[in-house]
C-alpha positions as CSV (number, residue, x, y, z in Angstrom):
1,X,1.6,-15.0,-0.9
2,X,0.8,-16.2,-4.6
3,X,-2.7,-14.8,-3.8
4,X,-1.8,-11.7,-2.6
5,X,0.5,-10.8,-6.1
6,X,-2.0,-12.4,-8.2
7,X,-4.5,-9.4,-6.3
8,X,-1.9,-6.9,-6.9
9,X,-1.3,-8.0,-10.8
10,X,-4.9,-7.4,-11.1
11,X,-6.0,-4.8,-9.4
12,X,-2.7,-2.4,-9.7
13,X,-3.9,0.0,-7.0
14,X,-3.0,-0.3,-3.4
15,X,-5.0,2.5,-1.3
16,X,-3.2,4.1,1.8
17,X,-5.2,5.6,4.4
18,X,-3.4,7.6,7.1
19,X,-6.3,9.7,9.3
20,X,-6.8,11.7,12.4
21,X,-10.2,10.6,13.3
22,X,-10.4,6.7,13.6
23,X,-14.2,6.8,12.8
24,X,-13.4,8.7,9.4
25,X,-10.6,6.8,8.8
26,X,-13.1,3.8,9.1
27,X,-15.8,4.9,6.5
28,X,-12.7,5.9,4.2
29,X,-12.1,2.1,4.4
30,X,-15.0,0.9,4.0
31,X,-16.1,3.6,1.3
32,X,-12.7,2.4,-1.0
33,X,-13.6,-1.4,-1.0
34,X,-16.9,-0.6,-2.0
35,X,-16.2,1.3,-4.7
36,X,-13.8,-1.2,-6.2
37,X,-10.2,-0.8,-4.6
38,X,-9.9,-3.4,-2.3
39,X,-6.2,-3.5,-1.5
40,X,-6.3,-0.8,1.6
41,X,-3.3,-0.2,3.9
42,X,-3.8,1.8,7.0
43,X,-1.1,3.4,8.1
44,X,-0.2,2.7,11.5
45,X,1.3,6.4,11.9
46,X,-2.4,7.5,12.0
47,X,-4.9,7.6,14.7
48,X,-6.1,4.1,16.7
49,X,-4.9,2.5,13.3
50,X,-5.4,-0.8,15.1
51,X,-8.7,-0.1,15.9
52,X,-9.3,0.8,12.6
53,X,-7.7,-2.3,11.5
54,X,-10.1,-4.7,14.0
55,X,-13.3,-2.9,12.7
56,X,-12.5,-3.4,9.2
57,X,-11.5,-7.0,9.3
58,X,-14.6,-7.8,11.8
59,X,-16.2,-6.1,9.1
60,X,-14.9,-7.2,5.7
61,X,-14.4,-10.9,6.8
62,X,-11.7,-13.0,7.1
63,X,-10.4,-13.3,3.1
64,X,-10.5,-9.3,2.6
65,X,-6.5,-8.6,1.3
66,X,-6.0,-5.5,4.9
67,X,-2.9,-4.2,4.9
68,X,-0.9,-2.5,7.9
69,X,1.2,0.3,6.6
70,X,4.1,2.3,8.3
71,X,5.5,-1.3,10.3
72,X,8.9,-0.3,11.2
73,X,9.4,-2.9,14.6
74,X,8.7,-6.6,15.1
75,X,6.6,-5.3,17.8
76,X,5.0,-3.2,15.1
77,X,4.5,-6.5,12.5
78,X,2.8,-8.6,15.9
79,X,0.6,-5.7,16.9
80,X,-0.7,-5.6,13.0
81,X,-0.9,-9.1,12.3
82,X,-2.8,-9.0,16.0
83,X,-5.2,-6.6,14.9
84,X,-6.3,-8.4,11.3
85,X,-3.6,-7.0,9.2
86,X,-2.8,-9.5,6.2
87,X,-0.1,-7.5,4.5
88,X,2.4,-5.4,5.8
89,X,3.6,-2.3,4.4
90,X,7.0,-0.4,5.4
91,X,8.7,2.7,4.6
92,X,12.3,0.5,4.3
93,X,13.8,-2.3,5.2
94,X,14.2,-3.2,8.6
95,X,12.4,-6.0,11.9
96,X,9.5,-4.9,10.5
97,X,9.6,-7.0,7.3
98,X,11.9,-9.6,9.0
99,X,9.2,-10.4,11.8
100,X,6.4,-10.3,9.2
101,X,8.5,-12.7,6.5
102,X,8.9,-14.9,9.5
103,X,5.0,-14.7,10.3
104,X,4.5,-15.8,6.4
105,X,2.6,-12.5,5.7
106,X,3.1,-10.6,2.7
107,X,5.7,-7.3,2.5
108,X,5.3,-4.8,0.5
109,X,8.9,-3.5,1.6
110,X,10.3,0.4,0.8
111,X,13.2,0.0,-1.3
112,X,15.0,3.2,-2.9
113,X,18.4,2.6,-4.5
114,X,19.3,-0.7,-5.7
115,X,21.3,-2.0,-3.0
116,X,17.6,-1.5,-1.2
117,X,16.4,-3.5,-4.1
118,X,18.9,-6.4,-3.8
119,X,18.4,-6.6,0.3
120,X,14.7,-6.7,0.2
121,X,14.7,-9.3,-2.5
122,X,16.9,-11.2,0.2
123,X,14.9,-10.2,3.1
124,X,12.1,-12.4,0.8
125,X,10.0,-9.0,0.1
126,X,6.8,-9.9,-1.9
127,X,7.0,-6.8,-4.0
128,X,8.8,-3.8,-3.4
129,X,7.3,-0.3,-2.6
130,X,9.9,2.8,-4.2
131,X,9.4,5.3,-1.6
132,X,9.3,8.3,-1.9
133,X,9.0,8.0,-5.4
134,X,8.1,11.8,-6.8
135,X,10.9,12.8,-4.9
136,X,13.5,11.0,-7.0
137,X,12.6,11.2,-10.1
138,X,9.1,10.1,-10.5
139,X,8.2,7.4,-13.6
140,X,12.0,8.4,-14.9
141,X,13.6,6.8,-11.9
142,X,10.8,4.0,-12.3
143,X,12.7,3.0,-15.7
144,X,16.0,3.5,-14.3
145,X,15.5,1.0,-12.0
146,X,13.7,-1.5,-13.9
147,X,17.1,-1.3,-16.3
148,X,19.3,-3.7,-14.0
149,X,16.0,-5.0,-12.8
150,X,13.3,-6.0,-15.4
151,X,10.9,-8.4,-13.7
152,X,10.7,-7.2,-10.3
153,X,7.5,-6.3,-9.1
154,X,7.7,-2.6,-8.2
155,X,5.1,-0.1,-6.7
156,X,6.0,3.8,-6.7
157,X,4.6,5.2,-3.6
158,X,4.2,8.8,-2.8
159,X,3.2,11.7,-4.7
160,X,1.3,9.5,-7.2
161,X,-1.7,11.4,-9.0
162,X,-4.2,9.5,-11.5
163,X,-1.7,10.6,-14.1
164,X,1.4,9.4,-12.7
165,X,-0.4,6.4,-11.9
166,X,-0.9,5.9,-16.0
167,X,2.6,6.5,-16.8
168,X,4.2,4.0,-13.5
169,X,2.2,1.1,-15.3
170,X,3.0,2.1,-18.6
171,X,6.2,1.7,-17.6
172,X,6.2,-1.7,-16.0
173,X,5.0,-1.3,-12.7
174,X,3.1,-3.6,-11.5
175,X,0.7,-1.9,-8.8
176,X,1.0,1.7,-7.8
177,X,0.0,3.2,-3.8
178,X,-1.6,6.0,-3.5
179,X,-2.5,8.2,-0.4
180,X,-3.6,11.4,-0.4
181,X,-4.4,12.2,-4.1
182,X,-7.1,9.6,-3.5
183,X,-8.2,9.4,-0.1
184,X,-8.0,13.5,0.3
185,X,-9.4,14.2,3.5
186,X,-11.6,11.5,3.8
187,X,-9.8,10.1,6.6
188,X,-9.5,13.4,8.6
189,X,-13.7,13.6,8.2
190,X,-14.0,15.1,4.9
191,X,-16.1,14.3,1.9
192,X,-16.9,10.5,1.3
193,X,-18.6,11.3,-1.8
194,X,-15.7,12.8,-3.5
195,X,-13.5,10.3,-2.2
196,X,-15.7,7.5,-4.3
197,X,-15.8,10.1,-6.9
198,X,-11.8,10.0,-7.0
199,X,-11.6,6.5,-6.5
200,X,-13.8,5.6,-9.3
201,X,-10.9,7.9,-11.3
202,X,-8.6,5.8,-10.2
203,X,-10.3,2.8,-10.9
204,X,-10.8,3.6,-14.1
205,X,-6.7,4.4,-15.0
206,X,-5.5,1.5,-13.0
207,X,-8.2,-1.6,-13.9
């Protein structure tokens, strides 16, 4: 646990691959920890995401930080853990971050209003993932909630361009996620090279 938020302290980028082709979704894997973002969720909403998940681990070794994203079910937290996950990502609070808690894995739980905040804290949440977070408010809702909250460890999720991403750690977060303005299509088959290209952007703002 005390690794996993020393990784996310450092590194202030968690990747989130969600893809329709499992090969793709892979590379896009693969392709991200090479080119310096090694905190990767793959979402289990996309295609044979535990495949993807056993490949990557078989291929990144056993200490490489894997996350599961989209765990809504204990059944969903076993499956992930099962497959190599070593962080779990969800959308909100629910079995999903109780049976991973209870498996001593790391959450990254979705909290929105503060009563989220408070129950996730209780749920024993590692960090807490404010979801969607463009959709609320953006960085201006970020500093809302870190009013009544100051040191929590926050990570805006969704909607989250290199820009955004600047202002959510100017502002106190400690990590941001970003999907699609950084993985793009990679995961669907699209360009790798502009996907290391946009990652390397991203780097740059969030190392």
């Amino acid at each position: 646990m005390v690794d996993f938020m020393q990784e996310l302290r450092t590194r202030r980028l968690v990747a989130i691959v969600r893809g329709t082709d499992a090969e793709a979704s892979f590379r896009t894997v693969m392709a991200l920890v090479e080119s310096g973002v090694p905190l990767v969720e793959v979402s289990l909403s996309g295609h044979d995401a535990l495949g993807v998940l056993r490949r990557a681990r078989a291929e990144l070794g056993p200490d490489a930080r894997l996350g599961a994203g989209t765990v809504l079910t204990a059944d969903d937290a076993a499956r992930a853990a099962d497959a190599g996950a070593n962080l779990v990502v969800t959308p909100g609070l629910g079995p999903g971050v109780d049976a991973a808690v209870g498996r001593g894995l790391p959450v990254l739980a979705g909290v929105l209003t503060p009563t989220d905040v408070i129950a996730a804290g209780a749920a024993g949440a590692s960090a807490l993932k404010i979801f969607p977070a463009s959709a609320v408010g953006g960085p201006a809702y970020l500093k809302a909630l870190r009013g009544p909250f100051p040191d929590l460890p926050f990570v805006p999720v969704g909607g989250v361009d290199a820009a955004a991403a600047a202002e959510y750690l100017d502002l106190g977060a400690v990590a941001v996620g970003v999907g699609s303005p950084l993985v793009g299509d990679a995961a669907d088959g699209g360009d790798v090279g502009a996907l290391r290209a946009r990652a390397a952007r991203f780097v740059a703002v969030c190392g």
